[in-house]
C-alpha positions as CSV (number, residue, x, y, z in Angstrom):
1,X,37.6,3.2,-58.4
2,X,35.8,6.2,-60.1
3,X,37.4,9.6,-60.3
4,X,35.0,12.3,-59.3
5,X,35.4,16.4,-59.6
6,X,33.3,18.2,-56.9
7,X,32.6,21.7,-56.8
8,X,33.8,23.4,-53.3
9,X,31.5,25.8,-53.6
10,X,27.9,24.1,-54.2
11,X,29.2,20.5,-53.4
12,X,27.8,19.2,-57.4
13,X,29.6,16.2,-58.6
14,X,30.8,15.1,-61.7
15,X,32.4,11.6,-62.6
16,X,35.1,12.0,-65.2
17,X,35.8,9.6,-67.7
18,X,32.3,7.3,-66.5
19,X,33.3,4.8,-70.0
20,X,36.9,4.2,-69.0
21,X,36.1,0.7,-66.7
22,X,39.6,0.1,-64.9
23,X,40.6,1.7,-62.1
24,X,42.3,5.6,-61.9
25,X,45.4,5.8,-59.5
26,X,47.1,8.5,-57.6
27,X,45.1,11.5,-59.5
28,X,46.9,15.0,-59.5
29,X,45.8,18.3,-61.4
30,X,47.9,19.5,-63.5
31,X,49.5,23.7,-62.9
32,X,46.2,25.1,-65.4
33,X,43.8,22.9,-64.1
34,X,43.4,21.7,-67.7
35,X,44.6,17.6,-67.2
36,X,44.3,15.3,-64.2
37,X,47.6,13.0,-64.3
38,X,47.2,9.8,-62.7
39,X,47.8,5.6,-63.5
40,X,45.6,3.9,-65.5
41,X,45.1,0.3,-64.2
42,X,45.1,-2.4,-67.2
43,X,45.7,-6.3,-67.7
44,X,49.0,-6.4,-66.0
45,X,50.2,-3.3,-67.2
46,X,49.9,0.4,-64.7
47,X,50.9,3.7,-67.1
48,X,50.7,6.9,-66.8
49,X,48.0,8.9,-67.7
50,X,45.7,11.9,-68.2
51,X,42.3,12.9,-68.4
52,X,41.2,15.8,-70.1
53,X,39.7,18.0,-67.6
54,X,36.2,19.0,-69.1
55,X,35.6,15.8,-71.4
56,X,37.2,13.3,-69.4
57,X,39.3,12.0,-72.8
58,X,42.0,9.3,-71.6
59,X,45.5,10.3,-72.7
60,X,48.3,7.3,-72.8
61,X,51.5,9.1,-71.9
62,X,53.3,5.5,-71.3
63,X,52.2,2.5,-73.0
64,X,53.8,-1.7,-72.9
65,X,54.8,-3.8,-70.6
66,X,56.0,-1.6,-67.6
67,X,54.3,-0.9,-64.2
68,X,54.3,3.2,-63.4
69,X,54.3,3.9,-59.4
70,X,55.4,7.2,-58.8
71,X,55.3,10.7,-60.6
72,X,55.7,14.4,-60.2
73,X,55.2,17.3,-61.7
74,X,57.0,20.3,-61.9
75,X,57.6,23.7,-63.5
76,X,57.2,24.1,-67.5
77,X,55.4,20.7,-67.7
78,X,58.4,18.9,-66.4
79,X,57.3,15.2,-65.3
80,X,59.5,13.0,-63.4
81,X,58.5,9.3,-63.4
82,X,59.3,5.9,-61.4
83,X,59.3,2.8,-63.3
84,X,60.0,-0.7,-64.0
85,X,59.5,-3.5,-66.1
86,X,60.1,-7.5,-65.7
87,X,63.9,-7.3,-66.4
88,X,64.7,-4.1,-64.7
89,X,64.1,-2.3,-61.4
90,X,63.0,0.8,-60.6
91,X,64.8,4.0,-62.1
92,X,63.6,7.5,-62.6
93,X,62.6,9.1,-65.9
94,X,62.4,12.2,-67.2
95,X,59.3,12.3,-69.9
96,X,59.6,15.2,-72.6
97,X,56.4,14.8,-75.0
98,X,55.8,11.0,-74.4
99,X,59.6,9.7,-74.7
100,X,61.6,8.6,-71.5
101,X,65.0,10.0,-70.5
102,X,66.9,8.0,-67.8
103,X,68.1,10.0,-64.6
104,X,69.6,7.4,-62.9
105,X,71.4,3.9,-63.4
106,X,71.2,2.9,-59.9
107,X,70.8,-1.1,-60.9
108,X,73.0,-0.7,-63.9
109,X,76.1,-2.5,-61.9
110,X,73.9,-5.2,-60.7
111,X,72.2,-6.1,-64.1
112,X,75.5,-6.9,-65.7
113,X,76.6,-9.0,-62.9
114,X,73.8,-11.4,-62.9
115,X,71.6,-13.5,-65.4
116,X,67.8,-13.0,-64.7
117,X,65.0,-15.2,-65.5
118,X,62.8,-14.7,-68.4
119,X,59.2,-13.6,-67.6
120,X,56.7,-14.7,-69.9
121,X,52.8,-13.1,-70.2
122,X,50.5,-16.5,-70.3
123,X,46.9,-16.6,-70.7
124,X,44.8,-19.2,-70.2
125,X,40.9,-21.3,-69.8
126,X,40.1,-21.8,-66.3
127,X,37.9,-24.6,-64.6
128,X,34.4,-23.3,-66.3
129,X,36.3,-21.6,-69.7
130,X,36.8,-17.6,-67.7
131,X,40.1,-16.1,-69.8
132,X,42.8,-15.7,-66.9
133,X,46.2,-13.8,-67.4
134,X,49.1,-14.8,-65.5
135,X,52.7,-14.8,-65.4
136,X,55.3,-17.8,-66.4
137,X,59.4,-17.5,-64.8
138,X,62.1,-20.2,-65.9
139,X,65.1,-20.3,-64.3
140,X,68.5,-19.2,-66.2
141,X,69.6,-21.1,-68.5
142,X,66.1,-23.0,-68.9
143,X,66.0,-26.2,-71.0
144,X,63.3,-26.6,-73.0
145,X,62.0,-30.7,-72.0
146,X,62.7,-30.4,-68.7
147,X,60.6,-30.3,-66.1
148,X,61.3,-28.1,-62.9
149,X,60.0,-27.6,-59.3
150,X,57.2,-24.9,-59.3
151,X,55.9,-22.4,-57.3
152,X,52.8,-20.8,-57.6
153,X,52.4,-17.2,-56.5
154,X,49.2,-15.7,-55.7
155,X,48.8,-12.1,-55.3
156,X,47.0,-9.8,-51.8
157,X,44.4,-8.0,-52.2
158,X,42.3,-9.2,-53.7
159,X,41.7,-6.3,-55.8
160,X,45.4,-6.0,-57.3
161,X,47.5,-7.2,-59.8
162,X,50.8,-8.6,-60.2
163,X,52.0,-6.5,-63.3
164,X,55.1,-6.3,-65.9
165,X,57.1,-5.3,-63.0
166,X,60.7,-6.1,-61.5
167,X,59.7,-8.9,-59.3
168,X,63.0,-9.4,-57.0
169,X,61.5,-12.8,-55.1
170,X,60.5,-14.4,-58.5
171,X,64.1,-13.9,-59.2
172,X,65.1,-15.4,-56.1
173,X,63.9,-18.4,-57.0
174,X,64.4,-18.7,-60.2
175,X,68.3,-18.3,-59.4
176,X,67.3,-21.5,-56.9
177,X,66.0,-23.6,-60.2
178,X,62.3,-23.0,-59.6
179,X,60.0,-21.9,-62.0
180,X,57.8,-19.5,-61.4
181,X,53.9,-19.3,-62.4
182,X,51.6,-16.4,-61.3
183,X,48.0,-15.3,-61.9
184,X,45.6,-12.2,-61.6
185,X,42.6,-14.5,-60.2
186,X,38.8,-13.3,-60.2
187,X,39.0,-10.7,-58.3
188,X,42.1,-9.0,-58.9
189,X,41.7,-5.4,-60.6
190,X,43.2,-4.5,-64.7
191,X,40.5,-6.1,-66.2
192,X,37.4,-3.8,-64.9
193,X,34.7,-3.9,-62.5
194,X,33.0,-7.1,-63.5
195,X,35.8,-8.7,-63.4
196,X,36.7,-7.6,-59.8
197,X,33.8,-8.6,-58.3
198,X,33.6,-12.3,-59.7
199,X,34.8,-13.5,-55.9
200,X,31.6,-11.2,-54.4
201,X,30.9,-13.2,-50.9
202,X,32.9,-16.3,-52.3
203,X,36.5,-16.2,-51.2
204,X,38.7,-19.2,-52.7
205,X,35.9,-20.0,-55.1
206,X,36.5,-19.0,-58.3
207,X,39.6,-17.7,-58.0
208,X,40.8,-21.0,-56.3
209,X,39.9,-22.5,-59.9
210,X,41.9,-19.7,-61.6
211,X,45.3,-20.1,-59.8
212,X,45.2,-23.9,-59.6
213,X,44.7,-23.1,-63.8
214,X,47.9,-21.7,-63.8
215,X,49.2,-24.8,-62.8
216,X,47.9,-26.6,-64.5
217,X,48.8,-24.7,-67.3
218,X,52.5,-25.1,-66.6
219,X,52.5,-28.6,-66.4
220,X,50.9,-29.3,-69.9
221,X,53.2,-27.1,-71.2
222,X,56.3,-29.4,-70.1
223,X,57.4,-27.0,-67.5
224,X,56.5,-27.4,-64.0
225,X,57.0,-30.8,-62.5
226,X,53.8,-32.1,-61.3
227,X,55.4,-33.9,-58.3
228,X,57.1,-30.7,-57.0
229,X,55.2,-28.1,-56.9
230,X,55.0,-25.2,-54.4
231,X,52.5,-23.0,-53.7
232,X,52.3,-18.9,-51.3
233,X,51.6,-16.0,-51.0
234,X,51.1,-12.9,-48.4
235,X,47.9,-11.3,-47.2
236,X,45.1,-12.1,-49.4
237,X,47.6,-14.3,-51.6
238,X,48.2,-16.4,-48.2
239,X,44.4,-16.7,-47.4
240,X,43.7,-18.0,-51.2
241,X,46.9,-20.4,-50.4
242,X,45.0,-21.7,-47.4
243,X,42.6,-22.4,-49.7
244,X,44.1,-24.3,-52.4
245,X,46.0,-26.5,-49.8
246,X,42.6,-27.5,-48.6
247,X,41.3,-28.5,-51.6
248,X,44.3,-29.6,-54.0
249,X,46.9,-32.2,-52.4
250,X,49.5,-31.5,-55.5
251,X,51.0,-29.2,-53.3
252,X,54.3,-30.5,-50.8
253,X,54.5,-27.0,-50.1
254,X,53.5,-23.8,-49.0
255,X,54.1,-20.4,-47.2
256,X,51.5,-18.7,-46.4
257,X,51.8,-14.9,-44.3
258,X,49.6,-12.5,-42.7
259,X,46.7,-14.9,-43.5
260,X,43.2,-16.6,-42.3
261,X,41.5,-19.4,-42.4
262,X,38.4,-18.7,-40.6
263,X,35.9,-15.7,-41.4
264,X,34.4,-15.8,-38.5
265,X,37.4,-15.4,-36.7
266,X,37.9,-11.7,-38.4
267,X,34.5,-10.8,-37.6
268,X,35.7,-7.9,-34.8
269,X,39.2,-8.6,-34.6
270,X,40.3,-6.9,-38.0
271,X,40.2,-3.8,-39.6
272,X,37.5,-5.2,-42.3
273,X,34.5,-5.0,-40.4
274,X,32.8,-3.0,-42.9
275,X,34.0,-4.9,-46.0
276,X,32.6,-8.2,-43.7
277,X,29.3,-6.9,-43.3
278,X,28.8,-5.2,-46.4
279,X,29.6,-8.7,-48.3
280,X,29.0,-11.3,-46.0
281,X,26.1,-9.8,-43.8
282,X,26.2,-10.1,-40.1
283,X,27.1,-13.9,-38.2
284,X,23.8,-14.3,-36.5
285,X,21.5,-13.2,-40.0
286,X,24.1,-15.0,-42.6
287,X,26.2,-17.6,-41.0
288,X,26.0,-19.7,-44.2
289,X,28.3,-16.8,-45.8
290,X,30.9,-17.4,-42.9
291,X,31.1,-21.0,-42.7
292,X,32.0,-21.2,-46.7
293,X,34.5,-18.6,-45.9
294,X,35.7,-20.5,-43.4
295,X,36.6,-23.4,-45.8
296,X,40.7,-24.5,-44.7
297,X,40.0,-24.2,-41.0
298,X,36.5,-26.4,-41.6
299,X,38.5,-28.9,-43.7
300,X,41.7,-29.0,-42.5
301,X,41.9,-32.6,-42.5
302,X,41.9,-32.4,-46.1
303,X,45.3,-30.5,-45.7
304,X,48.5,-32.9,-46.4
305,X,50.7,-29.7,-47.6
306,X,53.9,-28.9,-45.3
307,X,53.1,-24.9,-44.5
308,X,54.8,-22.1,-42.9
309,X,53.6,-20.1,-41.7
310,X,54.1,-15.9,-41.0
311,X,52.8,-12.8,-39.3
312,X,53.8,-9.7,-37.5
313,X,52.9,-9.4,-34.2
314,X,51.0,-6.2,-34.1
315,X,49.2,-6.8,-37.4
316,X,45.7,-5.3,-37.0
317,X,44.6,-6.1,-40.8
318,X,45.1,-10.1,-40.4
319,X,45.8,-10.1,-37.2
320,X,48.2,-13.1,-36.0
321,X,45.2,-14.8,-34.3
322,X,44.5,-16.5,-37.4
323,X,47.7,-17.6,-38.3
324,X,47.8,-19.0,-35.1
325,X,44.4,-21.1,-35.7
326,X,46.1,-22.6,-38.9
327,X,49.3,-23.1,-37.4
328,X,47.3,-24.8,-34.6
329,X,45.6,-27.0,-36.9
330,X,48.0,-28.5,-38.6
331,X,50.0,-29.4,-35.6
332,X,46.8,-31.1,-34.5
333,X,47.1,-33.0,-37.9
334,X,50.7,-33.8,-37.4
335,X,51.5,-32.2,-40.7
336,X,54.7,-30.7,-40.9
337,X,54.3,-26.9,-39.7
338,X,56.2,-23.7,-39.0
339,X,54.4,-20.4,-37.4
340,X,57.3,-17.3,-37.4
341,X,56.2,-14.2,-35.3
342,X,58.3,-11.0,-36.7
343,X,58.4,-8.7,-33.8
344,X,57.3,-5.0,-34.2
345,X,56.0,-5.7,-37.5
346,X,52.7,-4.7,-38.9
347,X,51.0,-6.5,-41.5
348,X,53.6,-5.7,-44.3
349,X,57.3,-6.4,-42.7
350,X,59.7,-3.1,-42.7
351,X,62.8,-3.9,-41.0
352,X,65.5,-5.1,-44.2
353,X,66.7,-7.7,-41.7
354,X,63.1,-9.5,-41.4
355,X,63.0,-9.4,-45.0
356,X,65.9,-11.0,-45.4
357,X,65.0,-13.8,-43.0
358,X,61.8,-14.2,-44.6
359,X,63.0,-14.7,-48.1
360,X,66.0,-17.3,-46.3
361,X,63.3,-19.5,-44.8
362,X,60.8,-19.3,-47.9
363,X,63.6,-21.0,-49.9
364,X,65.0,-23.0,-47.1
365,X,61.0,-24.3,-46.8
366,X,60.5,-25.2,-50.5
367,X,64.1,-26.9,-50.6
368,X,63.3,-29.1,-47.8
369,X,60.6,-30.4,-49.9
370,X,60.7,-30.1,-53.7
371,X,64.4,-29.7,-54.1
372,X,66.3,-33.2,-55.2
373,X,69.6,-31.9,-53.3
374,X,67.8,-30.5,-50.3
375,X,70.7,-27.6,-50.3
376,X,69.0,-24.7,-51.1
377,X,71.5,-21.4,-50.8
378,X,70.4,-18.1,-51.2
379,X,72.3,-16.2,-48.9
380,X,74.7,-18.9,-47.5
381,X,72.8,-19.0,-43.9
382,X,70.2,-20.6,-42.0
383,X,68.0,-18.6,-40.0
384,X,67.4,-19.2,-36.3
385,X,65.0,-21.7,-35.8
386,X,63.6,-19.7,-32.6
């Protein structure tokens, strides 16, 4: 995204800061009209910035491993900020000339009542040599030789990140004994324009190559076991998961919400029409495009993975339609196969009790299948099977 000052008298536009190649978030003007504040997207890292007004000079006002999501600005060049990092949630800051003051301790209880996993920044080569950046999770009280059921995480989007933030579900299964590998794909944002365009008109291409490198990588690094391994993700991370299923059989399991499997099947039906058209041209002029998008419904008989699948019912981004085509296909397989409808629920759940449930049955999923005790916990119930 490029940040652009028009004129609302004549209409004349200006890009600021043209040089700066990542992405500008949530820009505000500061009270003389002298800075715009905003985030700065970079390789796993958000921070609060600002751009000088007239010569578009980038300004740093938080730097390491931290993800900024919120600010404001008040009177006297007060600035209130929302933050986290990898080993603790969100709190708010006050920030008086570029150091942090705490203003609450909300999660201060919590942290010293529990151990958390250690999150680890990993980089490395995928399929054809591309640089990836990812993330690597072992469980409390890791032991170095020992080999652990893994679960690969794959981000929506696709343009996004997953950054040096609190991640509350990677904890959750850590504290079940999984490790935890993540990676920012082709086609996630932090790393510039180029970068996010790599998947252009080839969905689970590339960046198929890039998350199965994460993998990889945690298996030749002694951590992951290579005969329980786990694979997920929401949105744009579930589509890339129907993906890999359909072209990796490593996996014995996967979650996959608010997904597709079937380009052609969005054409109309979703809110992407533009995006559809605009990459993969019309049906009827490019149906080439479509059918290689349409890659796990076209080859689910490659599938051997055990999915479950999710969706809220009145999702109009990925609407459940296509969840149901996978779900369908599988059963048609005779591959083991869940398909849970949230009621009420758009394409991002709201209601804390669906959350809940979701985050039971993801770990009562994964147990069934890569856990040697099959007695995942969690929360100490088991959702209704309806």
């Amino acid at each position: 995204q490029h940040l652009v000052i028009v004129a609302t008298d004549s209409g004349a536009a200006r890009t600021v800061a043209a040089g700066i190649d990542r992405t500008i978030l949530s820009p505000r003007w500061s009270g003389d009209g002298a800075w715009i504040y905003g985030f700065i997207e970079d390789d796993r890292n958000q921070h609060f910035a600002r751009l000088n007004a007239a010569n578009g000079k980038l300004e740093r006002l938080r730097e390491g491993r931290r993800e900024t999501t919120a600010f404001d600005l008040g009177p006297k060049g007060r600035i209130a900020l929302l933050e986290s990092t990898v080993d603790r949630p969100d709190e708010v800051f006050a920030l008086d000339a570029r150091q942090v003051r705490p203003l609450t301790h909300q999660n201060d209880a919590w942290l010293a009542s529990v151990q958390l996993a250690s999150v680890e920044e990993i980089s490395f080569a995928s399929k054809d040599g591309a640089q990836i950046s990812g993330f690597l999770v072992k469980p409390p009280g890791y032991s170095p030789g020992r080999r652990y059921p893994t679960l690969l995480q794959i981000h929506g989007g696709p343009v996004s990140q997953f950054a040096n933030a609190f991640m509350p579900m990677w904890q959750i299964f850590a504290s079940q004994g999984y490790a935890v590998v993540a990676a920012n794909p082709r086609g996630s944002s932090g790393r510039g324009e180029a970068f996010a365009k790599a998947i252009w008109a080839e969905w689970g291409g590339r960046d198929a190559e890039d998350v199965l490198a994460a993998v990889d990588y945690a298996v030749k690094h002694g951590v992951a076991d290579p005969d329980r391994l786990g694979v997920g993700g929401w949105s744009y991370g579930g589509i890339l998961t129907n993906v890999v299923i359909a072209k990796d059989a490593r996996f014995k399991a996967a979650t996959s919400g608010a997904s597709i499997g079937n380009a052609l099947s969005g054409y109309g039906t979703d809110m992407y029409i533009r995006e559809y058209e605009i990459e993969l041209g019309k049906p009827w002029k490019n149906l080439d495009a479509y059918l290689r998008n349409a890659y796990p419904l076209l080859h689910a008989d490659r599938i051997r993975t055990p999915t479950l699948f999710l969706c809220g019912d009145r999702d109009f981004n990925v609407p459940l339609l296509n969840s149901e085509q996978m779900y369908q296909a599988l059963r048609s397989l005779d591959i083991d196969t869940q398909l849970i409808i949230y009621p009420d629920q758009f394409h991002g759940l709201r209601r804390p009790s669906y959350l809940r449930d979701r985050m039971q049955r993801y770990v009562d999923w994964y147990g069934k299948y890569l856990q040697t005790d099959g007695k995942p916990t969690f929360l100490g119930e088991q959702p209704s099977s309806k």
